[in-house]
N, C-alpha and C positions, 0 to 999 in steps of 0.2 A: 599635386598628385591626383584630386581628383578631376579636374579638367581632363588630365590625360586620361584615365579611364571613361571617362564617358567620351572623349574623341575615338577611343579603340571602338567602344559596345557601339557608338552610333556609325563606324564602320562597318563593324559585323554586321549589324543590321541592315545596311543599304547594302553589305554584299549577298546576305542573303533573300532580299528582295528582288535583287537585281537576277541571281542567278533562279530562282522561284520563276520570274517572271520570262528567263529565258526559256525556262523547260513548258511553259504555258504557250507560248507562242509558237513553237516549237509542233506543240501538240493541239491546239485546237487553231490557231492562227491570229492574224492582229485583230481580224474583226469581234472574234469570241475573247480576247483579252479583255477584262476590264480588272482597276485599280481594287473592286471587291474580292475577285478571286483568286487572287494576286495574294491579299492580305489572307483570306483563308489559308495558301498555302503554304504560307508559313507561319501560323498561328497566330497571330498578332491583328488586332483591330484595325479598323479601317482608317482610324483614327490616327495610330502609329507610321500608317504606310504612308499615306499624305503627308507628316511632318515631312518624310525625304523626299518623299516626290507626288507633289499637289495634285499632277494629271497626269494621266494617261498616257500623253507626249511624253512629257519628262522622264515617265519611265522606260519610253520604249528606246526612248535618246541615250539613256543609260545602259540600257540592254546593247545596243548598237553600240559604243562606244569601248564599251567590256570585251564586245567580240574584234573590235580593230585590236584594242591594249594585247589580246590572248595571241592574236595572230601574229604581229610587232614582239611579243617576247619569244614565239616559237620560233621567227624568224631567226631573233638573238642566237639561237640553239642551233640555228643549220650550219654555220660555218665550220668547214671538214676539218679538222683538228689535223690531216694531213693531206698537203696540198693532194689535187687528181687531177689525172688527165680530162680534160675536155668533156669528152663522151661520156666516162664516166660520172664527170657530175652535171653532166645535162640532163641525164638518164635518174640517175640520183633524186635531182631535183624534179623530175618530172613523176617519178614515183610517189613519191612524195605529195605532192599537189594534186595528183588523179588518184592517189587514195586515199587523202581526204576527203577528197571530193564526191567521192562513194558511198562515206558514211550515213547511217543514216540522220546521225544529227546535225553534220553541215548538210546537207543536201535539204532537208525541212528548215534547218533555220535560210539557208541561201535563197529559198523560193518565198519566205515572210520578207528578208532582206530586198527582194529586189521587187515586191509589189508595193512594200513601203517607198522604196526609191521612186518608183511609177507614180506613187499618188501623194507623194506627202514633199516637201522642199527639203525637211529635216532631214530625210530616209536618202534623200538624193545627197546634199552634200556629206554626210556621214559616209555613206558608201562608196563614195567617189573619190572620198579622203582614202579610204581604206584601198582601193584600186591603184592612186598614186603612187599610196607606200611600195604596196608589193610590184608593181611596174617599177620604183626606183629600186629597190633592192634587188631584181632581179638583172635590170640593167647592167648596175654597178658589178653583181660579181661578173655579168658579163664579158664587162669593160675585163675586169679583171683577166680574164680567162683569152678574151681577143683583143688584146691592145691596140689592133690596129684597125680595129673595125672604128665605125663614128659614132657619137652617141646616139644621134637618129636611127642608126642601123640594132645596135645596141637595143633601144628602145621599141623598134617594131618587131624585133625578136620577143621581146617580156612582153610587150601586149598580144604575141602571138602567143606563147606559153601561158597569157592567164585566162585568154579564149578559148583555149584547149579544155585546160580546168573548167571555166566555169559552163561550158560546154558540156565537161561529162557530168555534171551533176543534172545537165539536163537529157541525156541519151543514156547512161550507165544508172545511174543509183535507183532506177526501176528497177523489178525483178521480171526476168524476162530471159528465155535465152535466145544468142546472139553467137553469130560464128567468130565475132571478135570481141577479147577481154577489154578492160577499160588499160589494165598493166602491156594489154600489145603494143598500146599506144604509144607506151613512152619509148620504147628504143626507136617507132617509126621518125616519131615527131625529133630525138635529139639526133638523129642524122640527119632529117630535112635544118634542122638549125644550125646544124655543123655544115652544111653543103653550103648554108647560105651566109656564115659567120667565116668559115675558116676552108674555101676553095680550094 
């Protein structure tokens, strides 16, 4: 009994380091991240924070990881409980991804995410894992939706739909106005994907 209670608390504890150190990153960036400020904010010595994660890496590896896990289970939650036509869940899905994308916490964490990718090998294969996934499940409902389209066609559709995304978090999630919303986007973009899936 008590192994399992100390596997739960030493859970809690790496989750709430984990998530401490997302909102840090978040808000000052990877370079003002360190394992001391980290541990301040969540009350626990620096001591404690190091048992779960020694460096600095380790932690940001976990922080990134957390956010594939969070994405892969939101994923789990998009499948329409009744089938749709086409357009509608192109559109669906595209709403969806460009207003996330807008927020303001993916759009600060996406720009720590992808200067880590730039400078670190960890940041690159984490995030490139995480690219895969959603490129493969966006494929598949694809496939799902055009059966007759090829997987390659399939596939440069969902890299096109996660370009778009990770695109507005770089053109939209400033504040700014603009004669086009970031939600215009999505009917434009799922009839250029239908023009180009289903002729």
């Amino acid at each position: 009994m008590k192994n399992r209670q100390t596997n739960t608390l030493g859970k809690a504890a790496k989750q709430q380091i984990i998530s401490n150190a997302e909102q840090l990153l978040i808000s000052a960036g990877y370079h003002e991240l360190s394992t001391r400020k980290v541990a301040d904010a969540c009350g626990i010595s620096l001591g404690n924070l190091t048992y779960h994660f020694p460096n600095k890496k380790l932690l940001v590896q976990a922080v990134m990881e957390e956010v594939c896990n969070r994405y892969e289970k939101e994923r789990i939650g998009l499948k329409p409980r009744e089938p749709q036509p086409p357009r509608e869940y192109l559109e669906n899905l595209l709403r969806l991804m460009l207003d996330d994308a807008v927020t303001a916490h993916t759009s600060a964490l996406f720009v720590e995410l992808w200067v880590l990718a730039k400078h670190h090998d960890f940041g690159r294969d984490i995030i490139e894992r995480l690219y895969q996934t959603v490129v493969g499940w966006i494929a598949d409902s694809l496939a799902s939706y055009f059966p007759n389209q090829s997987r390659h066609n399939c596939l440069k559709a969902a890299y096109f739909l996660l370009t778009l995304s990770e695109g507005t978090v770089a053109v939209f999630s400033r504040p700014g106005d603009r004669p086009v919303a970031h939600s215009d986007i999505a009917e434009f973009a799922a009839a250029g994907v239908l023009q180009l899936l289903d002729p």
